[in-house]
C-alpha positions in Angstrom: -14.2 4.5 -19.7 -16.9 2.2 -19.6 -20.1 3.2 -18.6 -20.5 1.1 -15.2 -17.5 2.4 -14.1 -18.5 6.0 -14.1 -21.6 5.0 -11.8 -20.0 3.7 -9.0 -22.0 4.2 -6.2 -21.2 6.5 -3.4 -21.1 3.8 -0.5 -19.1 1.4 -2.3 -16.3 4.6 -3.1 -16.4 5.4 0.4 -16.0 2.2 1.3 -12.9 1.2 -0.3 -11.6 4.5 0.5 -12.1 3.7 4.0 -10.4 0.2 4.3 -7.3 1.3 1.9 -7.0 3.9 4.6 -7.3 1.9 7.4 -4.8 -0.7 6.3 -2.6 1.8 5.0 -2.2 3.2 8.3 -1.8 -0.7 10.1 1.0 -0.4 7.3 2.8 3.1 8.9 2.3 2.0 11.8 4.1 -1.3 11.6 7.1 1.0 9.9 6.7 3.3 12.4 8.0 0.5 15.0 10.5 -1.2 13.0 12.2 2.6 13.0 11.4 3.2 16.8 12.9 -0.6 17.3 15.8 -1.0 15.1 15.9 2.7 13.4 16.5 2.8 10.0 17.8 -0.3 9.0 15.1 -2.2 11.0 16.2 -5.5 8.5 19.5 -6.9 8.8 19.5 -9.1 6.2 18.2 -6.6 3.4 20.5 -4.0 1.2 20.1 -0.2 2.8 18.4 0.6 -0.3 15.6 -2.1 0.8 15.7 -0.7 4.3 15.4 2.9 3.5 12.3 2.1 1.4 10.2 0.5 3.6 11.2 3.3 6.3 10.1 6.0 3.8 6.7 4.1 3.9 5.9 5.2 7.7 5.4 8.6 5.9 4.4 7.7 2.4 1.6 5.2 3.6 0.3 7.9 6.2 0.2 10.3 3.8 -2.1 8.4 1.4 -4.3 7.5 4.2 -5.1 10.7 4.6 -5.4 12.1 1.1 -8.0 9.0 0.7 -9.8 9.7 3.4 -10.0 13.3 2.2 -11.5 12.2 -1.1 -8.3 13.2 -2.6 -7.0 11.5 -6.2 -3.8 12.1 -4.9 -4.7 9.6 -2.3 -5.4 6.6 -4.7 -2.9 7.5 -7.2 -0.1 7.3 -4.0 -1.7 4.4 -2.8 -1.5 2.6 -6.5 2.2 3.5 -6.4 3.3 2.7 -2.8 1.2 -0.9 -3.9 3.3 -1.4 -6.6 6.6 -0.8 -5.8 5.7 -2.7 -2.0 4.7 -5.2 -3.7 8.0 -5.7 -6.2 10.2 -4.7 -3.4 8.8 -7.5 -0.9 8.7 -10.1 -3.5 12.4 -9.4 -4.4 13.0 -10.0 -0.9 11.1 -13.0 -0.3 12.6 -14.3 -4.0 16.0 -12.7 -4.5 16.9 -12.5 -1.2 15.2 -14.7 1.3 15.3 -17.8 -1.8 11.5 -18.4 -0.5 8.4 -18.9 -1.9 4.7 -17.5 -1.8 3.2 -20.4 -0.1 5.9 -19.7 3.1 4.8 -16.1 3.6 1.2 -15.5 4.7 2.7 -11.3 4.7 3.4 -11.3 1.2 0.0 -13.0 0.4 -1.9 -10.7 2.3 -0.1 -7.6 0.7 -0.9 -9.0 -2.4 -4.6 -9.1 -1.6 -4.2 -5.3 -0.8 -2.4 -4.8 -3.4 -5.3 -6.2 -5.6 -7.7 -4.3 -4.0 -6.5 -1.0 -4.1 -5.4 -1.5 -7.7 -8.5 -3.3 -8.8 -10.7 -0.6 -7.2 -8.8 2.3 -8.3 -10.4 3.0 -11.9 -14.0 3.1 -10.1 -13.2 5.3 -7.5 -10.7 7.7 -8.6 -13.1 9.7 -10.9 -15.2 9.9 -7.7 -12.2 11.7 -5.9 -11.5 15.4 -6.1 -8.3 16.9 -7.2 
């Protein structure tokens, strides 16, 4: 690992644990609704396999929120995963499904923001985090 990396200050960790956290729960919490609303196929136009993934994310989301705000790894490495596949499954939808483009989604933009961020932050904060 390079050296700068290990010396990642305690602020900045804390930091980006913090905001992952928070937007992870805005992201539960939106689930949350769509499966009070419409249950657990909140999106008619998506397979069930679609559906049933972004419903499992009103518990998988929380549940990195709050690893990461316990200084948990298990936190980032959850988050890095729920980034990743969120962000393959959306642009499959938006692409595959929707026939749309980046430009016409401002919510697929701004996950892949967060997406950048937790990934990009992730080797600097993880060795920070305890098991």
């Amino acid at each position: 690992m390079i050296g700068w990396m290990h010396h990642a200050p305690r602020w900045a960790v804390a930091s980006a644990c913090g905001i992952a956290a928070v937007l992870l729960f805005v992201g539960a919490l939106s689930h949350v609704s769509d499966l009070l609303s419409h249950g657990l196929h909140p999106y008619d136009w998506a397979p069930g396999w679609l559906n049933l993934y972004w419903s499992s994310l009103a518990l998988f989301d929380t549940l990195a929120a709050v690893l990461l705000l316990r200084g948990k790894r298990r936190g980032i490495d959850i988050a890095c995963a729920i980034m990743t596949t969120d962000l393959a499954a959306n642009w499959y939808a938006v692409h595959g499904i929707q026939h749309s483009t980046l430009a016409a989604q401002p919510g697929l933009q701004r996950l892949g923001i967060f997406a950048a961020l937790v990934l990009g932050t992730a080797p600097f904060i993880r060795r920070h985090l305890t098991d």
